[in-house]
N, C-alpha and C positions, 0 to 999 in steps of 0.2 A: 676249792679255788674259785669255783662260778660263783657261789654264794659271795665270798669275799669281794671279787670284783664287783658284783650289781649292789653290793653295799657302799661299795666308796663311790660308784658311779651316781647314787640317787644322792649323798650326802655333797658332789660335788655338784649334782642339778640346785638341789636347798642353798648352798653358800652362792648359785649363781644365779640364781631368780630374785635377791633384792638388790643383788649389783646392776641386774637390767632392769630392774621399776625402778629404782634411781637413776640410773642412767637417762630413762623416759622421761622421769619428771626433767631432770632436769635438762635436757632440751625443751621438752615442754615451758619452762620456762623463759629461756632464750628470746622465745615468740611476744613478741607485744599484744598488747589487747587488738591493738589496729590490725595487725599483719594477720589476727583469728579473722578479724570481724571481714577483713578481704577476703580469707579464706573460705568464710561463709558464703559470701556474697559469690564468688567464682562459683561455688559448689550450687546455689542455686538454681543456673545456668548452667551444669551440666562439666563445668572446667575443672579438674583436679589441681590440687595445691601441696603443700610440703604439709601443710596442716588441714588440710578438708580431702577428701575424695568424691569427684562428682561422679552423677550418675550418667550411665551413658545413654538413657532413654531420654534422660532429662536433657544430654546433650543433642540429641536428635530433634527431640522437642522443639528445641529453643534455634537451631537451625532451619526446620521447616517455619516457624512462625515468621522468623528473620526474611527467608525466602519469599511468601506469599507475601509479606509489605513490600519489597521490595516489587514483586511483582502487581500487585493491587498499585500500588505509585505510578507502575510505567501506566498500565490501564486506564488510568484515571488521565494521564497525559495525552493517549491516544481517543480517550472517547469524550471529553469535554470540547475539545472543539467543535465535535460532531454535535453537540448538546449547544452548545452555544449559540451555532448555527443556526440550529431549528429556532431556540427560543428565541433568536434576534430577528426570525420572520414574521415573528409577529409582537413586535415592537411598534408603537404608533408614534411616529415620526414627523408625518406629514403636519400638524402646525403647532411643533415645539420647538426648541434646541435639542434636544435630546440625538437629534441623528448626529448631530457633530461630534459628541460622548458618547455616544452606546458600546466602542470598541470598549470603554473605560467604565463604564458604570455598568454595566451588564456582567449578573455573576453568576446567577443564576434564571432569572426570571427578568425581561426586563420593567423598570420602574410604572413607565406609561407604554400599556401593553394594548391591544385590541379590544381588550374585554374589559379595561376600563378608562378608557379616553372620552369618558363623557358626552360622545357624540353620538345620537340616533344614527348617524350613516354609516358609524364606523362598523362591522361585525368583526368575528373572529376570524376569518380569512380576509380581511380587507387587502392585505398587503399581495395574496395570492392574485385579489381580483383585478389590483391593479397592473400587475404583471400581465396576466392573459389578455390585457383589454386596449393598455396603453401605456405603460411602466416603461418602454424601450422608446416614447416619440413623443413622452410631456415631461415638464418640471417644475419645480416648485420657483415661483415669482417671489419680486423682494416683499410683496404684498402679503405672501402666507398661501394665495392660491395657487391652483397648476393654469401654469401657462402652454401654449405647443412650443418647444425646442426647434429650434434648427436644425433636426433629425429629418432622415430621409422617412416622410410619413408612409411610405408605403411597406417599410418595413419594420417588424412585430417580434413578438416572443415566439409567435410558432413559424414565423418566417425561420426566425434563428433553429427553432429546434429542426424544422424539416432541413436547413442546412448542414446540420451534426450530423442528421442521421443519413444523410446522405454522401459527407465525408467519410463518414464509419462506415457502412455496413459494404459499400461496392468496393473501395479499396480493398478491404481486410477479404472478403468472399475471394476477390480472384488474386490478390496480392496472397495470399496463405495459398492456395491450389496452385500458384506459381513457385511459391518455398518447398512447397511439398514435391513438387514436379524435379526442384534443382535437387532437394534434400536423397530424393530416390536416385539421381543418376550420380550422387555421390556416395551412397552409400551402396548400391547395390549393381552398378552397370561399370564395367573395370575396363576404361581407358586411357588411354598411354596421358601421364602429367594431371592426374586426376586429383591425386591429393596435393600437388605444387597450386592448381588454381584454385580448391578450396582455399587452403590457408593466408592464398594472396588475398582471396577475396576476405575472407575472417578477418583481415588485418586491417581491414576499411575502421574497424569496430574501433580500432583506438584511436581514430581522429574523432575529436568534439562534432557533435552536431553543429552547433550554434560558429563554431569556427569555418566553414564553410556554406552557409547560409546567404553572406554578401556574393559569393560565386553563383550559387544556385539562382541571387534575385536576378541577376546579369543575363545566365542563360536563358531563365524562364521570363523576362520581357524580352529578351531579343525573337525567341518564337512566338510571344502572345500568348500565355499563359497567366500573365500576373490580370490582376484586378476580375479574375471570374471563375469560376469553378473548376476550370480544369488544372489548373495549380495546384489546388486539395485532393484532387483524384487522382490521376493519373502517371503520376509520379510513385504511388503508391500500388498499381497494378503489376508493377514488377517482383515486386515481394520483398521481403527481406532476409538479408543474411543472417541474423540472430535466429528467426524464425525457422530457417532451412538447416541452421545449425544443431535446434534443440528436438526439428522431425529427424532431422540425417540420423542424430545420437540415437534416437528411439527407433529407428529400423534397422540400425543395426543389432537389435535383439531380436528380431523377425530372421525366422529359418530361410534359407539362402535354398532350401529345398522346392519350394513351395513355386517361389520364378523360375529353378529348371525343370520343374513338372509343366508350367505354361509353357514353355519355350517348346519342352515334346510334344506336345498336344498343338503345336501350330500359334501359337498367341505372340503376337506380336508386344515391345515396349509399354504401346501406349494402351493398350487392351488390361498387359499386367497390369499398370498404373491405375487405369480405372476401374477394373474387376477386382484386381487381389490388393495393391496396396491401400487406396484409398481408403475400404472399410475396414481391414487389419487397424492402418494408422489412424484410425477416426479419433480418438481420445487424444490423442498428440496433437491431431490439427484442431478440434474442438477446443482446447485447451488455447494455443496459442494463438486462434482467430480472438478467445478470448481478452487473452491477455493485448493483443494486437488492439483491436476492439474500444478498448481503454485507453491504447494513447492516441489513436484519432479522437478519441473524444473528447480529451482535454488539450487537444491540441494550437492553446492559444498563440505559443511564439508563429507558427504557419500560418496562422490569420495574420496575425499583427503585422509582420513584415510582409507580405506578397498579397494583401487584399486592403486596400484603401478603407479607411473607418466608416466613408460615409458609402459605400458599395452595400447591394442587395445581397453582397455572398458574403462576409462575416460571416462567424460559427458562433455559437454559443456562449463561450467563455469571452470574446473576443467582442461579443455586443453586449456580456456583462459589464466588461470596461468602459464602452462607450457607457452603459446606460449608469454607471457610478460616476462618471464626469458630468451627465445633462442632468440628477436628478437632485443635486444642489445637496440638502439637507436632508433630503427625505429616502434615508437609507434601509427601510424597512422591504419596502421590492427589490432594494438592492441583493438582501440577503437570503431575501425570499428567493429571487433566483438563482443565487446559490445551491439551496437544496435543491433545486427544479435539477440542475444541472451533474451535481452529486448524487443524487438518486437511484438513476437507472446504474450507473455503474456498481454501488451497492446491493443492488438488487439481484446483478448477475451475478458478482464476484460471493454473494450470501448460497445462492441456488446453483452455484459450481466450482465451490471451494476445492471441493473434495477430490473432480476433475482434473483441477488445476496443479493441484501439489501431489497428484497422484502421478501423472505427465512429468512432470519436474521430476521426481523420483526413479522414473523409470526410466527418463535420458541419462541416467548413469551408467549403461549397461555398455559393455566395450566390443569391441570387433574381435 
């Protein structure tokens, strides 16, 4: 009886294996040449079809290449302007037209550069020299030469730069060791309506800057603040709330053990504060002086509005603008000042990247 069965069972496999190749062909026919050669083309690229099956390496493949153009595009977005920059600083300007085109003709290299504007006096830093020297109190006449501008001549490029850096750095030093100070009594000292006046104060964050700016120029001439230094300072010696927001979050992953061990041992608040927190939080506040850092120093709407243009206290960015309105046509120190002025902030944000996004990272930690 087994024999009998496996005999009709293979005779009934033989009558149904050219019903299915027929059956194959002719769907296989069904398909047009077109609907193959798509199906090719999908399979390529990794796509399966009714009629191709792709590969799934090849789908990988073809994902990552998609990826890195995509990402190589944005790069290329983020780093030409930086490139453009540089090369527009040494663009020879001073007796062409060329400065009133350079945003437009410049693509790479610009056309009439330092290195070939045919002039013995030109070199290859010309435009740097003029910066350092007198780029912020001449201009170019309708004659083609530099005339002196109706600039306050006693003040220069390194007047401006010692103004930045004196915006920057006294702020941010006791403005960040005052965030830190609030950041620690909210995060680690427990008294009554503690977290009711953080969050009021947090809540500052959602009003615009620039939307209360007309208030602030009101208050700050009504005590004598506008038109001199202490507008740019000392408004900034209080700290900031974002800043005591992103130390608070990062100490509260700091063991709560460590302040009751001081507290037995006799140590007072501000002993803890400057013994144990301080150096524990150092990478938190390093990080956010940083980051702090950077917006005093591009801080051009704070000049603009609360320090007169023709004033010895102008910042940096703020007597770029002046010197791009006296310097007529000849925009080569204009740009050159540019990079003068984007520089150092590259330079820190290059040498404490790592700092900085490591900080970020670790304010995530929760109470």
């Amino acid at each position: 009886m087994d024999n009998n069965e496996n005999m009709e069972n293979m005779e009934n496999n033989e009558n149904m294996q050219p019903a299915e190749a027929q059956a194959a062909v002719q769907e296989k026919k069904e398909y047009s040449s077109l609907r193959y050669a798509w199906g090719a083309f999908l399979a390529f690229f990794g796509i399966s079809s009714k009629t191709h099956r792709g590969s799934k390496k090849r789908a990988k493949l073809v994902a990552d290449i998609a990826t890195y153009v995509v990402l190589l595009f944005g790069a290329f977005l983020m780093v030409y302007p930086f490139w453009w920059m540089l090369a527009g600083s040494f663009a020879y300007t001073g007796d062409t037209t060329e400065g009133l085109n350079i945003l437009n003709k410049l693509t790479w290299w610009p056309s009439t550069s330092t290195l070939n504007s045919g002039l013995d006096h030109v070199h290859f830093f010309y435009n740097y020299q003029i910066l350092f020297t007198s780029g912020m109190v001449n201009k170019i006449g309708d004659d083609g030469l530099r005339e002196t501008a109706p600039f306050n001549v006693n003040f220069n490029y390194w007047v401006a730069l010692g103004n930045n850096l004196f915006y920057s750095i006294v702020p941010v030093v006791v403005g960040v060791i005052t965030s830190a100070s609030a950041a620690f009594s909210f995060a680690k000292i427990n008294w009554i309506g503690r977290n009711k006046v953080f969050f009021f104060l947090l809540a500052a964050i959602m009003v615009p800057g620039p939307s209360i700016m007309m208030a602030q120029y009101a208050l700050y001439y009504e005590m004598g603040f506008t038109d001199n230094w202490a507008v740019m300072v000392i408004p900034g010696l209080f700290g900031s709330i974002m800043t005591a927001f992103f130390i608070r979050q990062f100490l509260f992953g700091m063991p709560t053990s460590i302040i009751e061990a001081a507290k037995i041992d006799g140590a007072g608040y501000f002993r803890i504060f400057t013994q144990f927190i301080l150096p524990l939080a150092m990478p938190a506040i390093m990080a956010q002086g940083l980051l702090s850092f950077m917006g005093c120093w591009n801080n051009y709407v704070g000049s603009y509005i609360f320090i007169e243009p023709n004033s010895i206290w102008v910042n940096l960015p703020h007597a770029m603008s002046i010197m791009e309105g006296k310097q007529d046509k000849d925009m080569g120190p204009v740009i050159a000042a540019s990079v003068m002025c984007v520089l150092p902030v590259l330079i820190l944000f290059g040498c404490f990247q790592r700092l900085i996004i490591g900080s970020l990272m670790l304010t995530g930690s929760k109470e």
